[in-house]
C-alpha positions as CSV (number, residue, x, y, z in Angstrom):
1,X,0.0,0.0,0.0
2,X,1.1,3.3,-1.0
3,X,0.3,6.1,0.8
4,X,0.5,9.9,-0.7
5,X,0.1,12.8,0.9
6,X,-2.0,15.8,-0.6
7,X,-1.5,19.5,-0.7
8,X,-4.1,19.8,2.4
9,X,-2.3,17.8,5.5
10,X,-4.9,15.2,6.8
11,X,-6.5,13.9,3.4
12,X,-4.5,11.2,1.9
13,X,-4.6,9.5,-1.7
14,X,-4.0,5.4,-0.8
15,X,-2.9,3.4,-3.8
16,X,-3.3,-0.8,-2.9
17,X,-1.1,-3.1,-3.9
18,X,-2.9,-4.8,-7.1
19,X,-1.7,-8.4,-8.4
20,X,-3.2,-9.4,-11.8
21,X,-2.9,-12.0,-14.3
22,X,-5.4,-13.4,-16.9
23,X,-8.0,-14.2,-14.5
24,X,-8.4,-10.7,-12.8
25,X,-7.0,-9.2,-9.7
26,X,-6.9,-9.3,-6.1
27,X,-6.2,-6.4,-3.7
28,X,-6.8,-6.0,0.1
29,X,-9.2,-2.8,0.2
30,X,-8.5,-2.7,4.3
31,X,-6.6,-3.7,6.4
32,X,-6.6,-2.1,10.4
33,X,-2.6,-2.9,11.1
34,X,-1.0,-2.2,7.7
35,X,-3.4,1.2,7.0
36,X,-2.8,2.7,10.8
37,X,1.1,1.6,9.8
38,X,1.3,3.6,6.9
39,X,-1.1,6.3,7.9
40,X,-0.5,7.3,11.3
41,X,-4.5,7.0,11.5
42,X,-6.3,4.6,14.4
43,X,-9.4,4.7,12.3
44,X,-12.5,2.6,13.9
45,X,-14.6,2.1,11.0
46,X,-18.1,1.7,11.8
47,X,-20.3,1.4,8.8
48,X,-20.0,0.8,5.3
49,X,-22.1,2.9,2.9
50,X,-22.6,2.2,-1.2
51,X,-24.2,4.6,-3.6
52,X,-24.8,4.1,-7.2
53,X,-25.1,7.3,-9.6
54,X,-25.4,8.5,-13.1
55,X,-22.9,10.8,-15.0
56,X,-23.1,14.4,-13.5
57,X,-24.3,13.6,-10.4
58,X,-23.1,15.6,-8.0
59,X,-23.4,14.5,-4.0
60,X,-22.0,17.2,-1.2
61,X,-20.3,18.9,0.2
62,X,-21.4,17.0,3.5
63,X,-20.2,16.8,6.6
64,X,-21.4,16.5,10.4
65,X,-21.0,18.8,12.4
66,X,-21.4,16.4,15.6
67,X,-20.0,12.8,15.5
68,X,-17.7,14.0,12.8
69,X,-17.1,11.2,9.7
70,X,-13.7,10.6,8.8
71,X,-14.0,8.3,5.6
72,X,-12.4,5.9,3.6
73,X,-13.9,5.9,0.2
74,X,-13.4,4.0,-3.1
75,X,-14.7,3.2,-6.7
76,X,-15.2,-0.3,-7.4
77,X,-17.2,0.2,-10.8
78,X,-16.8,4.0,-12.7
79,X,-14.9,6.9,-12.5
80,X,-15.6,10.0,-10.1
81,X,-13.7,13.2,-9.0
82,X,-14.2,13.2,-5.1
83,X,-13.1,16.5,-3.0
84,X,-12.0,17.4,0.7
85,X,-12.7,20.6,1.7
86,X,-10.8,21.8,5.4
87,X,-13.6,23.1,7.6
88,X,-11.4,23.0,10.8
89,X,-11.3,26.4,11.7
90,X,-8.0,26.9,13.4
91,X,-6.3,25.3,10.6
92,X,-3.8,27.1,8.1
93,X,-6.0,25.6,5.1
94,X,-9.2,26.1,6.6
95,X,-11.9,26.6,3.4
96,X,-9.1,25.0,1.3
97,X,-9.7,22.0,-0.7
98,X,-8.6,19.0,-2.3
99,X,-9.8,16.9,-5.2
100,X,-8.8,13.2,-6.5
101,X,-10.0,11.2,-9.2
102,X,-11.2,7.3,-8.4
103,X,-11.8,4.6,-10.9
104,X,-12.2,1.0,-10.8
105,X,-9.3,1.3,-13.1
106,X,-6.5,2.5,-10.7
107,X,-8.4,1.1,-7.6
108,X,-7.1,4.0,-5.1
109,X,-8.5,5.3,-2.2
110,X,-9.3,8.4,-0.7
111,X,-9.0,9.1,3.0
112,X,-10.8,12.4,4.8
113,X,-10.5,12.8,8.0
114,X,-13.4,14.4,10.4
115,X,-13.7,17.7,10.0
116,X,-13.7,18.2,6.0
117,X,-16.8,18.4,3.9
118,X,-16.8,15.5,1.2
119,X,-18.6,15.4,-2.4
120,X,-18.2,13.8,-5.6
121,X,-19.0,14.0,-8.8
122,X,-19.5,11.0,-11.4
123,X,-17.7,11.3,-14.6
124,X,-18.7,8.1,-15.7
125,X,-22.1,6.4,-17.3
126,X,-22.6,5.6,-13.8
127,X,-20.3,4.6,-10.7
128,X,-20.4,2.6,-7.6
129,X,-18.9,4.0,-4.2
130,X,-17.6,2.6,-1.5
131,X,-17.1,4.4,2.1
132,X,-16.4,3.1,5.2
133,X,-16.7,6.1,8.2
134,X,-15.7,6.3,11.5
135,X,-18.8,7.2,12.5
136,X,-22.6,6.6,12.3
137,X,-24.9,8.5,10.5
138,X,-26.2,11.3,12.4
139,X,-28.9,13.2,9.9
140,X,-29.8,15.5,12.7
141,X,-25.8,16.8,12.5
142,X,-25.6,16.4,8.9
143,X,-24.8,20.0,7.6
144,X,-24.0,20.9,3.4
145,X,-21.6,23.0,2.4
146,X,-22.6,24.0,-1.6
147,X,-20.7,23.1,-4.1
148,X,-19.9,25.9,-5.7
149,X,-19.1,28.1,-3.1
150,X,-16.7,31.0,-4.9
151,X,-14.8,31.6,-1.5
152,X,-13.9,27.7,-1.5
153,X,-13.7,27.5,-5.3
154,X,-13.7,23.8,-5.8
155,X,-12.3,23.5,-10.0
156,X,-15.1,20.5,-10.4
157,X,-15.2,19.0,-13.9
158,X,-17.8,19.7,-15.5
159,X,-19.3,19.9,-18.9
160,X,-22.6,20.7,-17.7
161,X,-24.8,21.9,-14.8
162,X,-24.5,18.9,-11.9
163,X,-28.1,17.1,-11.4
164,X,-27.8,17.4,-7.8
165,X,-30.4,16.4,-4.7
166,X,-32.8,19.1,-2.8
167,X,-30.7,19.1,0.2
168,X,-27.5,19.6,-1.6
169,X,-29.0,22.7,-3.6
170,X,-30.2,24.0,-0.2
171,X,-26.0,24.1,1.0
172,X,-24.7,27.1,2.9
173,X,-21.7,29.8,1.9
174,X,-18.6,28.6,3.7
175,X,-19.3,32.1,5.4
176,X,-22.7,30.7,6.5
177,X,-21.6,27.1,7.9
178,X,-21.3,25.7,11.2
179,X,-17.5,24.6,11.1
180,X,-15.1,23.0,13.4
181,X,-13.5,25.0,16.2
């Protein structure tokens, strides 16, 4: 497992060790030891989450703002362009951000810690996602920072407007949002 560190510290980009021959692949997606090892994280994952969507959906920015997510998050069919963004107020990159692209192709991973807003957008036909969190689901904490927030100016590609869900047109301003103190 390779671990890479982003421009934002906390987020990490996890590449898995992939052996392949005629007949497919095999990787280990987790593992608690080797991921704490090479990560410095102690993550107690807690539930597993899958969504399925169509090209140009867009999900987030969500977060919550009690029993914080951090989340371990993959695609196992598709393509998507997945972003962090730092809502940890005392932090030097606070309202900064961070985006990766998954696949099922390159099989890597995407780790965001609590206390960053997490979206994605499918650049696929469709893709599956994968998450593991740290955390359950609280929806009565859940909060929305929008995705196109100028003062955060995620760089999201896209070709044409995102088909996104009520709540995540309702999203706040960065300036608006209940952050982390």
């Amino acid at each position: 497992m390779k671990v890479i560190k982003l421009e934002i510290p906390g987020p990490l980009l996890i590449e898995p060790r992939v052996f392949g021959d005629e007949r497919g692949f095999f990787l280990e997606s987790y593992n608690a030891r080797t991921f704490a090892e090479r990560t410095g994280v102690e993550a107690g994952f807690v539930q597993d989450n899958h969504s399925r969507s169509a090209r140009g959906v867009l999900r987030g920015l969500h977060y919550q703002i009690r029993q914080p997510q951090g989340k371990l998050v993959r695609v196992v069919r598709g393509r998507v362009f997945d972003v962090a963004v730092d809502l940890r107020r005392p932090s030097s990159t606070f309202g900064k951000w961070v985006g990766v692209e998954l696949s099922e192709d390159d099989h890597r991973q995407f780790w965001i810690p609590p206390g960053f807003a997490h979206g994605f957008v499918v650049l696929s036909e469709f893709a599956d996602f994968l998450y593991k969190t740290t955390d359950y689901y609280a929806p009565e904490h859940e909060r929305c920072l929008i995705w196109n927030d100028s003062d955060v100016g995620v760089d999201w590609p896209l070709g044409v407007s995102p088909i996104l869900s009520e709540k995540d047109r309702q999203g706040l301003r960065l300036a608006e949002c209940e952050v982390f103190d």
